[in-house]
C-alpha positions as CSV (number, residue, x, y, z in Angstrom):
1,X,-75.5,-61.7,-34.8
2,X,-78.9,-60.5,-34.9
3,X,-81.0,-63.7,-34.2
4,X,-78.4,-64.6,-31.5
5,X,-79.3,-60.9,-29.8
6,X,-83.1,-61.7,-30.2
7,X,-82.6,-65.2,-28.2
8,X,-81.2,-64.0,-25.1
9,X,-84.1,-64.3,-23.0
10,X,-84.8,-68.2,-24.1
11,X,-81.0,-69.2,-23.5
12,X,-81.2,-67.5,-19.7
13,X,-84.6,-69.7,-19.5
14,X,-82.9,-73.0,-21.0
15,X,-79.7,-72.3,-18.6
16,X,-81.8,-71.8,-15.3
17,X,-84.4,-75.2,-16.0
18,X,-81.1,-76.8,-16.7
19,X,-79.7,-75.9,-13.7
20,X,-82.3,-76.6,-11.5
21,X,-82.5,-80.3,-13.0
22,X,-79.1,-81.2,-12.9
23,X,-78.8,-82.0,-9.1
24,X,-75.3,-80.8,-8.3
25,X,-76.8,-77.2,-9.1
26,X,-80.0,-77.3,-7.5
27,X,-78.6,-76.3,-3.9
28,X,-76.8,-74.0,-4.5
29,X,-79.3,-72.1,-6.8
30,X,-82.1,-72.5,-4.0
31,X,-79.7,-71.4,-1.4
32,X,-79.2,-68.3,-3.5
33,X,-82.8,-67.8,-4.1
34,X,-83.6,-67.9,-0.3
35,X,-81.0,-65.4,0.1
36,X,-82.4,-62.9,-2.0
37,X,-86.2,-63.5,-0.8
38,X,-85.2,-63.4,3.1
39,X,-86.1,-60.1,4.9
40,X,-86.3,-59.0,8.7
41,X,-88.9,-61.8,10.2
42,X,-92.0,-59.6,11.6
43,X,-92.5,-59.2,15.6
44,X,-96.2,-60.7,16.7
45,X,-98.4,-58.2,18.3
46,X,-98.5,-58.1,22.0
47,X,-102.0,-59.6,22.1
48,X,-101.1,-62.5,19.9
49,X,-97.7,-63.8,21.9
50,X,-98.5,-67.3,23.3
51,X,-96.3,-68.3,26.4
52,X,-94.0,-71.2,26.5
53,X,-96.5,-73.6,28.3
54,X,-93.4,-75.2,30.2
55,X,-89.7,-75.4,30.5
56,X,-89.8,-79.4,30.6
57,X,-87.2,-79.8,27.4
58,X,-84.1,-81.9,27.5
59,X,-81.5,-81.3,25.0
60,X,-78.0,-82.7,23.7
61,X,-75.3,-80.1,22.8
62,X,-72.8,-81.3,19.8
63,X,-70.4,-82.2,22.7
64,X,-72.5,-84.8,24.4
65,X,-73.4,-82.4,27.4
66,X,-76.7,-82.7,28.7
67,X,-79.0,-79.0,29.0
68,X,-81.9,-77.9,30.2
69,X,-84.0,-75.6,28.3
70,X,-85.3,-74.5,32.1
71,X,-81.8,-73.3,32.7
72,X,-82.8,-69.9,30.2
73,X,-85.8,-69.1,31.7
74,X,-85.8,-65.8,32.4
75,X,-83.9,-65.2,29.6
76,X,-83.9,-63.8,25.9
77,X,-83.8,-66.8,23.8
78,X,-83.3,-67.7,19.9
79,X,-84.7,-71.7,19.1
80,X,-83.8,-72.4,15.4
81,X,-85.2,-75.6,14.1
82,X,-83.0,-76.5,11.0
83,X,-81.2,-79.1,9.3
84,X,-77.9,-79.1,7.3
85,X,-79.8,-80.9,4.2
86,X,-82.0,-77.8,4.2
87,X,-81.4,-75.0,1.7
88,X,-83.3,-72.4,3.2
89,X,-81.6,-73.3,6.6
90,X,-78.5,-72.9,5.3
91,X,-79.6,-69.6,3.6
92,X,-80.4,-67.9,6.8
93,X,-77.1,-69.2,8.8
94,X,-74.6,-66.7,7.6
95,X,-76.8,-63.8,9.0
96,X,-77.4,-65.8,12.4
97,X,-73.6,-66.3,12.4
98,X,-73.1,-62.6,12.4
99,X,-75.8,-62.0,15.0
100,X,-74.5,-64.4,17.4
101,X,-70.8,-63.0,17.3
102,X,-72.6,-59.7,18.9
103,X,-75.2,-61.3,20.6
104,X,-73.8,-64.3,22.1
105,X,-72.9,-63.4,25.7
106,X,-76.8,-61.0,25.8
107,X,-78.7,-63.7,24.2
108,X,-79.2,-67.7,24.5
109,X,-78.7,-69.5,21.1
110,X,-80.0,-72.8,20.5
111,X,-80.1,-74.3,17.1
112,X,-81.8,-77.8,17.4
113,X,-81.1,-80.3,14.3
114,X,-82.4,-83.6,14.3
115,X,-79.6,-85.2,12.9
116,X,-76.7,-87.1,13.7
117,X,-73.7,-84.8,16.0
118,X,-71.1,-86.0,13.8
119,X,-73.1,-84.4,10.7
120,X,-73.6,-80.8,12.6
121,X,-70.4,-80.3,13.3
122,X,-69.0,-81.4,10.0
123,X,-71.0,-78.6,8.5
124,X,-70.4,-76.0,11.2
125,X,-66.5,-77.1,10.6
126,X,-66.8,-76.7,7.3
127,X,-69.2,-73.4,7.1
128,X,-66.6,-71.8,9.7
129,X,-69.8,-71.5,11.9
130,X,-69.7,-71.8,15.4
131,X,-73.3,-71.8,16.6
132,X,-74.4,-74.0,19.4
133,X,-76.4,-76.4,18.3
134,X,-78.2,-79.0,20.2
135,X,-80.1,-82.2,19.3
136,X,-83.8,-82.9,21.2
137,X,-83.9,-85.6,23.9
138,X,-87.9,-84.5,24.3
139,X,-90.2,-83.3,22.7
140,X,-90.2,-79.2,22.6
141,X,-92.7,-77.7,24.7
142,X,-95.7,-76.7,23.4
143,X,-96.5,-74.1,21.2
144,X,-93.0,-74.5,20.1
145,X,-93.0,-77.2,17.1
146,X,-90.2,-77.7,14.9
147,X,-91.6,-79.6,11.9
148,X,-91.1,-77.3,9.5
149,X,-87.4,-76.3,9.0
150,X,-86.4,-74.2,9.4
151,X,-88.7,-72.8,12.2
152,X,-87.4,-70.4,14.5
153,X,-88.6,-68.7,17.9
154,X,-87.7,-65.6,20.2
155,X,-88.6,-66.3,23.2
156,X,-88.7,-62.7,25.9
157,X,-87.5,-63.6,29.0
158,X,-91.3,-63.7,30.3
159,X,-91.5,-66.7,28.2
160,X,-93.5,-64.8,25.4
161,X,-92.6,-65.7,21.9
162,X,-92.2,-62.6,20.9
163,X,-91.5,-63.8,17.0
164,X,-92.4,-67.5,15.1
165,X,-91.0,-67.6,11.6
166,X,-91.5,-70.7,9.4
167,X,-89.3,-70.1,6.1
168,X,-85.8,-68.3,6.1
169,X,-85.3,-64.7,7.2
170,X,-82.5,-62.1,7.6
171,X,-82.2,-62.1,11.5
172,X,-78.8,-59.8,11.5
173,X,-81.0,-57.0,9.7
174,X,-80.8,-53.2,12.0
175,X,-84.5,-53.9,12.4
176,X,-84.2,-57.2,14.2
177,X,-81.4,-55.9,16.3
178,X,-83.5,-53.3,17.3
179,X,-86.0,-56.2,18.4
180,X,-83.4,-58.0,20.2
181,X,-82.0,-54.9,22.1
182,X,-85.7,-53.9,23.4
183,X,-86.0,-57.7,24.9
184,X,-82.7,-57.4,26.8
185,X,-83.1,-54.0,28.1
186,X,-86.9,-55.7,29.4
């Protein structure tokens, strides 16, 4: 009993390598991880905020309808690049799920996936998400650049990105709220 007390340590280290080799384990474990490392993402100082250089972005919502990223100027908006292959994507999405139930009617969502339709909405069907998500037709306008995923922008309604977070985050945190409710009130 006493050398299996003394090996504790090494059969928690043999059990997490394990699980992150065998492939059916490795999502869920990174998901998990992203989780627990995701805080509030930071605001960017006033004197740092680059404007959207133009509106000129054509989108594709699940549904086939055709939108104009010009139709939220002048508007509070959330860009999210992600993908449903991505763990820490899928990490942040419970906590964007929250925030859009409450924020959905003050602020415009628009979570832009490069894949197929069919494959969003299996996942948001599955997930029990329903977050508007939208496919590119364009290119996004510059600075916005959605390479990394997930990448997400607030944009203020004078077209200021307010925040740029590369990496997962916890957007239904008190402090981002806070963020959120200063940009409406604007």
């Amino acid at each position: 009993m006493k050398i299996f007390k003394n090996q504790w340590s090494n059969i928690i280290i043999i059990v997490l390598i394990l699980a992150l080799v065998i492939p059916q384990t490795r999502k869920p474990i990174q998901i998990f991880v992203n989780k627990l490392i995701s805080f509030a993402p930071s605001v960017n100082d006033e004197e740092d905020r680059v404007k959207i250089a133009n509106y000129n972005w054509v989108l594709e919502s699940n549904r086939g309808k055709r939108t104009e990223f010009s139709q939220f100027q002048d508007e509070v908006v959330i860009v999210n690049f992600w993908a449903t292959w991505c763990p820490p994507c899928i990490a942040e999405m419970p906590s964007f799920q929250e925030l859009y139930q409450d924020y959905g009617g003050k602020v415009s969502f628009l979570f832009v996936s490069g894949e197929q339709h069919q494959t969003v909405e299996n996942f948001m069907k599955r997930k029990r998400f329903d977050l508007p998500a939208y496919k590119m037709l364009t290119k996004a306008p510059e600075p916005m650049d959605g390479r990394t995923l997930p990448t997400t922008y607030v944009i203020s309604k004078d077209g200021s990105i307010v925040i740029d977070k590369v990496g997962s985050a916890d957007w239904n945190s008190e402090s981002f709220r806070q963020t959120l409710d200063k940009l409406i009130a604007e």
